[in-house]
C-alpha positions as CSV (number, residue, x, y, z in Angstrom):
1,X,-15.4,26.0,-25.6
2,X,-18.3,23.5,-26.4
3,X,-18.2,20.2,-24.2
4,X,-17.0,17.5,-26.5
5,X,-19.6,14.7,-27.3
6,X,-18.2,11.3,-29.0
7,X,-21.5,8.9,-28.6
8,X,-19.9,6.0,-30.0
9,X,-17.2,6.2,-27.6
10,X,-19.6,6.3,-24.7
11,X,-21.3,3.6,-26.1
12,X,-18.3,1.4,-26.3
13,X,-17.3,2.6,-22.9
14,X,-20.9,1.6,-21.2
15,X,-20.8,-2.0,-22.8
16,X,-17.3,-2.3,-21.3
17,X,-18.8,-0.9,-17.8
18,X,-21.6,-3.7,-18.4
19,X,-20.5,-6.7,-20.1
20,X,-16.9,-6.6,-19.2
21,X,-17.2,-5.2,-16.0
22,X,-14.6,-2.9,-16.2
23,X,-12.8,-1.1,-13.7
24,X,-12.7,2.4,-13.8
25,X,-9.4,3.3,-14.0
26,X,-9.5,0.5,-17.2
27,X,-12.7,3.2,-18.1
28,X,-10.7,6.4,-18.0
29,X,-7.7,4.9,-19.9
30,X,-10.1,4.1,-22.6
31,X,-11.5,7.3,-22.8
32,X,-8.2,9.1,-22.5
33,X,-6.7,7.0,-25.7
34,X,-10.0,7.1,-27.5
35,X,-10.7,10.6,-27.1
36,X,-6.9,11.8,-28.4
37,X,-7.8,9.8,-31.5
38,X,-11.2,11.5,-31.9
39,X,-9.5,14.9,-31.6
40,X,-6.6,13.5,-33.9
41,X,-9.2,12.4,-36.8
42,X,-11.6,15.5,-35.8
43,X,-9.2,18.0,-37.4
44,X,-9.4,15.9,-40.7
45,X,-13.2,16.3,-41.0
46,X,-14.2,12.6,-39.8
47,X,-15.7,11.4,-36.4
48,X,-13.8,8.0,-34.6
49,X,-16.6,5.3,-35.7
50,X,-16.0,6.9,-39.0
51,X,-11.8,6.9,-39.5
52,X,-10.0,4.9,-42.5
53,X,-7.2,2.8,-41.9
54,X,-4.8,5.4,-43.5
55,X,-6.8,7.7,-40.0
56,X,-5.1,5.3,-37.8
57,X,-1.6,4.9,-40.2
58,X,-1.4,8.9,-39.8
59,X,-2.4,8.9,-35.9
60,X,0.3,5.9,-35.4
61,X,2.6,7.9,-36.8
62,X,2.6,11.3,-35.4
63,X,2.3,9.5,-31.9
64,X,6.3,7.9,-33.1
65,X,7.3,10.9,-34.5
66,X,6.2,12.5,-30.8
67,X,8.7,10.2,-29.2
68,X,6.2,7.8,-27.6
69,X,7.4,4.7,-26.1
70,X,6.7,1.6,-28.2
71,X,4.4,0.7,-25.3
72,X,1.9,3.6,-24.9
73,X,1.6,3.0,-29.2
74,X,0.8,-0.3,-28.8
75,X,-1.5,0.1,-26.1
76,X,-3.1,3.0,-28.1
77,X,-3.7,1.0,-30.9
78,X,-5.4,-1.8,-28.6
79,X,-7.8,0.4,-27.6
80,X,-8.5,1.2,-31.2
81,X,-8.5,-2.2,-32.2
82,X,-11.4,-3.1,-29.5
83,X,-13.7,-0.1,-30.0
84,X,-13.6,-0.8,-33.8
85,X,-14.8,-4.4,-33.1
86,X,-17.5,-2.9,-31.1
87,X,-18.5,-0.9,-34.0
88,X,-18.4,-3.4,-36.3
89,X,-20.7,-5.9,-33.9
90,X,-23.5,-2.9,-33.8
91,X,-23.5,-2.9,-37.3
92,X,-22.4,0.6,-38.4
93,X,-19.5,-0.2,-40.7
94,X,-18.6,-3.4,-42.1
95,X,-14.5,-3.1,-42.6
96,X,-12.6,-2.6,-39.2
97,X,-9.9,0.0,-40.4
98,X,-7.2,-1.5,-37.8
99,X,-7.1,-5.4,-39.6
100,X,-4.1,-4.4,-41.8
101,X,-2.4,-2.8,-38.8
102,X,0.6,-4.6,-36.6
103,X,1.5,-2.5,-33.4
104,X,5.1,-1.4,-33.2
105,X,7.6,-3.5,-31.9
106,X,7.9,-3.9,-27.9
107,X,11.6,-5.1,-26.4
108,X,11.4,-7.6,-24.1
109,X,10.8,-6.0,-20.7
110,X,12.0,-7.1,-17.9
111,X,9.8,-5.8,-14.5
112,X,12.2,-3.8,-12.2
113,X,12.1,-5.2,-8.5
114,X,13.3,-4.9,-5.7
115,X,16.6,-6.8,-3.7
116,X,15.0,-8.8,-0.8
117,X,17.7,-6.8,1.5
118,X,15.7,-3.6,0.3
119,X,12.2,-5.3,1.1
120,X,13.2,-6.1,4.4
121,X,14.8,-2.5,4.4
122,X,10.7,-1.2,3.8
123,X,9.5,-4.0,6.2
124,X,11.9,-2.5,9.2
125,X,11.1,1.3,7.8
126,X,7.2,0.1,8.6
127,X,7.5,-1.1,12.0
128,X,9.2,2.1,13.2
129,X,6.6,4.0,12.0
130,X,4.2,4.6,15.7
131,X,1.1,4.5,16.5
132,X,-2.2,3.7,14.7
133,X,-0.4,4.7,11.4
134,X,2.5,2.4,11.9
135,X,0.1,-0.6,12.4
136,X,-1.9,0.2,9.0
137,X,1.0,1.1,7.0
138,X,2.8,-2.5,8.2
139,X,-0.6,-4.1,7.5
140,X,-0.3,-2.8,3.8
141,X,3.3,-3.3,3.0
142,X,2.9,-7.0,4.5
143,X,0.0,-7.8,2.5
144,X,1.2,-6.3,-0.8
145,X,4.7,-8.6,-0.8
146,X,2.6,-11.3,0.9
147,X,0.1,-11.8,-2.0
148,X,1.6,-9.9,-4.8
149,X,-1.9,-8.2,-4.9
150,X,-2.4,-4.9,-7.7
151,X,-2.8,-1.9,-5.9
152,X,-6.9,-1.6,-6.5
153,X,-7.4,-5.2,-5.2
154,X,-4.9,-4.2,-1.9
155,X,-6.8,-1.1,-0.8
156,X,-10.8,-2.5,-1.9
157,X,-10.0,-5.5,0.9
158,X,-13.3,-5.9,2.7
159,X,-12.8,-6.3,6.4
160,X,-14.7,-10.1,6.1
161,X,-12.0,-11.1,4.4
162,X,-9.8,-11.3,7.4
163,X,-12.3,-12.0,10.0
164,X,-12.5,-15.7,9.6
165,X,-9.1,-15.8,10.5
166,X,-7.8,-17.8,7.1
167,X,-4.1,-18.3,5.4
168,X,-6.0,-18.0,2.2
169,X,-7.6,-15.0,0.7
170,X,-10.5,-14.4,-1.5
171,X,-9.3,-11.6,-3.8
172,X,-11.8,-10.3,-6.8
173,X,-9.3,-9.7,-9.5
174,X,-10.1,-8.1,-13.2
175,X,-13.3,-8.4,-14.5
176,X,-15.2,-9.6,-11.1
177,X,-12.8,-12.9,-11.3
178,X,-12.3,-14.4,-7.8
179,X,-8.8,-16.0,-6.9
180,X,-7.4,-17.6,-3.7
181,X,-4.1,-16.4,-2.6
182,X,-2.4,-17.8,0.7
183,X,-1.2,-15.0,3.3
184,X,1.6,-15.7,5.3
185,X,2.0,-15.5,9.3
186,X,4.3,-12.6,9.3
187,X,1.0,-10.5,7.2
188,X,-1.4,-12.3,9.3
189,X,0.0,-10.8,12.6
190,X,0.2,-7.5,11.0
191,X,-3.1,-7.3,10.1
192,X,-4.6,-8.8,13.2
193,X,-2.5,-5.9,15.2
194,X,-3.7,-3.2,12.5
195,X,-7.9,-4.7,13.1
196,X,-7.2,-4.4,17.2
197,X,-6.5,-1.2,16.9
198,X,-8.7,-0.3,13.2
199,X,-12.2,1.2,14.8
200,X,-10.3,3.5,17.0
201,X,-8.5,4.7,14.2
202,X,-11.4,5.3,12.2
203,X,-13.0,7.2,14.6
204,X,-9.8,9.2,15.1
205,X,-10.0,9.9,11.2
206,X,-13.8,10.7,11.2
207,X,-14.9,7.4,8.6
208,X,-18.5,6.9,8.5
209,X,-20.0,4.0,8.8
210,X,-21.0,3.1,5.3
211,X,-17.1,2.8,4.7
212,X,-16.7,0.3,7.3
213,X,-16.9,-2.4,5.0
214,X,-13.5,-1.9,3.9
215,X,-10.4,-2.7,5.8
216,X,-8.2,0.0,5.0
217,X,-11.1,2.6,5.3
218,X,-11.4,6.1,4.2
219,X,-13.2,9.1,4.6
220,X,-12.7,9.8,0.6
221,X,-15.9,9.4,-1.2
222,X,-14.3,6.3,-2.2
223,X,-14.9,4.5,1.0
224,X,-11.2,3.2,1.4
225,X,-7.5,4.2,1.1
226,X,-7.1,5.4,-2.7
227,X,-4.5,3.9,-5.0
228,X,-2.7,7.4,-5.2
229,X,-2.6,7.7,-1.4
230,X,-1.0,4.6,-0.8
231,X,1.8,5.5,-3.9
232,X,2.6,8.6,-1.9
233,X,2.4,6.5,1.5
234,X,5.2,4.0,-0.2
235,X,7.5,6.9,-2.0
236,X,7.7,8.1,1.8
237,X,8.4,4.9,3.0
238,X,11.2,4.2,0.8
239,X,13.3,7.3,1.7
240,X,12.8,6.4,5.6
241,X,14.3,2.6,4.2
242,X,17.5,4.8,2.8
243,X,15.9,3.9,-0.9
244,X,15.7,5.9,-3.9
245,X,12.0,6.6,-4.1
246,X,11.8,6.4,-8.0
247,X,13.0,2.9,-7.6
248,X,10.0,2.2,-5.5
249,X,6.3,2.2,-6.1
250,X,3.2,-0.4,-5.1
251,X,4.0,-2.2,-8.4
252,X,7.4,-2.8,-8.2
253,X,6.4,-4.2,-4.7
254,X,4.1,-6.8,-6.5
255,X,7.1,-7.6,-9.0
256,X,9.2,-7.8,-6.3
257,X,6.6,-11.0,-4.7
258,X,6.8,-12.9,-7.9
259,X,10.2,-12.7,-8.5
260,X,11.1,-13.6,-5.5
261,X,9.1,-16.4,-5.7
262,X,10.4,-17.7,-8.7
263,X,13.8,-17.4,-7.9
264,X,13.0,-19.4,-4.8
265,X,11.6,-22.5,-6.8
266,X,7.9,-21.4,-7.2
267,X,6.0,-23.1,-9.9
268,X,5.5,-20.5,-12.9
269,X,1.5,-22.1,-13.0
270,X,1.1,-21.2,-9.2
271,X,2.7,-18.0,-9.5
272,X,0.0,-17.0,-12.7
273,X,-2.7,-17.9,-10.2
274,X,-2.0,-15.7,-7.7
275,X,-1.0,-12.9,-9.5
276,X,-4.7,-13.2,-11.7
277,X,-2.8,-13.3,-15.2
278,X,-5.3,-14.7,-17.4
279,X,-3.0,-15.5,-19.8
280,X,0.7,-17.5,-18.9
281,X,2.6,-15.2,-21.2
282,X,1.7,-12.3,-19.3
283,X,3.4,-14.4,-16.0
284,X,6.4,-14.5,-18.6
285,X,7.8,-11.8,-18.2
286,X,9.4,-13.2,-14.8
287,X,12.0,-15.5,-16.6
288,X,14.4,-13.9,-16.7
289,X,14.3,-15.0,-12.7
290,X,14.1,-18.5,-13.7
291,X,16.8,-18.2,-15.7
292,X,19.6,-16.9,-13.5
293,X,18.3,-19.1,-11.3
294,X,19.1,-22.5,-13.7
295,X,22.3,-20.9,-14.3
296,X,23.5,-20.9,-10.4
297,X,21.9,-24.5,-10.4
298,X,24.0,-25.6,-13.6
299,X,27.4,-23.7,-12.0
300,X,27.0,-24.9,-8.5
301,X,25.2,-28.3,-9.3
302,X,26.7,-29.9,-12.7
303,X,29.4,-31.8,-12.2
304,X,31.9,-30.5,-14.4
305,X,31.0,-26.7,-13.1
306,X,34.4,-25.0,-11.8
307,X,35.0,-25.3,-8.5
């Protein structure tokens, strides 16, 4: 079978890579969507760059009538929505074929999280764990509900971030945007017991030098830890805790930090700065904390609350 070969959609995809600086897991979700449309409007005789908006209607709704969540449609139809515009701005076609188009109707989700009984239940799972392993692994969980961090920006650390011994770290976020986040003692003195102890253990696991950069190091050809390394590391970690492993994953972890927060009287601003939401309704999603939490203020606080 012939490779496939959709220029426009690596066109669109290099001016992301080079304007927008986008990440390459961003990258391959692009593709992924953009190349199932291409195949989609391939067996009707048209290329992507060329597709009608009655293209798109038809794709939209075989991906429904597939049983697709509302979610994975809408973030389909994102994609198509931004590769059109790019086609538009180089001047192949003048009518962008998504304009009439609203994306199907999302519920309001609400992030699952975890109990701070079961984080602590992790935390204590972590410092069982022995040796050189132990001290990395508590290093990561500490950081992760410390900072809220996503799981790229966790395991890309560089090692300078923690050797000028600051409460406050320098994260580069989405799209090369830099963000201070304070660290709290309890994930300082995990990672300055993990660094003690961090060039033996790279030794011990063979890391060349040129990954040294990184704190959590790798021998990958990444350089450091990957993102489906440490998902497997916390699945394992959660049935040592006595938790149900679906229930936990690196991004539940971060929901976890930021509800938490909120339900402990953090600032919904603050929190959107440390997460690196660009936008405050993406931070929304959280109220539901903030809600149950005015409703034990009203009930324990109002005067005319039942006693």
């Amino acid at each position: 079978m012939a490779e496939l070969n959709y220029p426009w959609i690596d066109n669109f995809l290099n001016m992301m890579r080079s304007t927008r600086n986008a990440s390459q897991n961003t990258l391959s979700a692009y593709r992924g969507d953009l190349t199932e449309f291409a195949l989609f409007v391939g067996r009707r005789q048209t290329t992507p760059e060329r597709a009608s908006a009655d293209h798109v209607r038809k794709y939209l709704k075989a991906l429904d009538e597939k049983g697709l969540a509302a979610s994975t449609a809408a973030r389909r139809l994102s994609a198509l929505k931004r590769f059109f515009k790019f086609v538009i701005d180089m001047g192949f076609r003048e009518e962008d074929p998504t304009s009439t188009l609203d994306g199907p109707k999302l519920g309001q989700r609400i992030p699952k999280y975890l109990s701070e009984a079961d984080v602590d239940a992790l935390m204590e799972a972590a410092g069982r764990r022995p040796g050189a392993d132990g001290l990395r692994l508590q290093a990561l969980v500490e950081i992760l509900y410390a900072t809220g961090l996503r799981v790229t920006e966790l395991v890309t650390l560089p090692l300078s971030s923690f050797l000028r011994e600051s409460p406050v770290l320098v994260v580069t976020g989405k799209g090369g945007k830099e963000r201070m986040v304070p660290l709290g003692e309890p994930a300082q003195d995990a990672v300055r017991a993990y660094i003690e102890i961090r060039d033996r253990y790279l030794a011990k696991d063979r890391v060349q030098s040129r990954a040294n950069r990184f704190l959590f190091a790798s021998r990958g050809k990444e350089g450091h830890l990957t993102r489906a390394r440490f998902g497997q590391m916390i699945k394992e970690l959660a049935v040592e805790a006595g938790l149900d492993r679906r229930r936990v994953s690196p991004h539940v972890l971060r929901h976890s930090f930021a509800s938490h927060l909120l339900a402990n009287g953090a600032d919904l601003r603050a929190l959107q700065q440390m997460l690196g939401h660009a936008d405050i309704s993406t931070t929304q999603i959280y109220t539901h904390v903030m809600e149950e939490r005015l409703r034990t203020l009203v009930e324990t606080a109002h005067p005319f609350a039942e006693m």
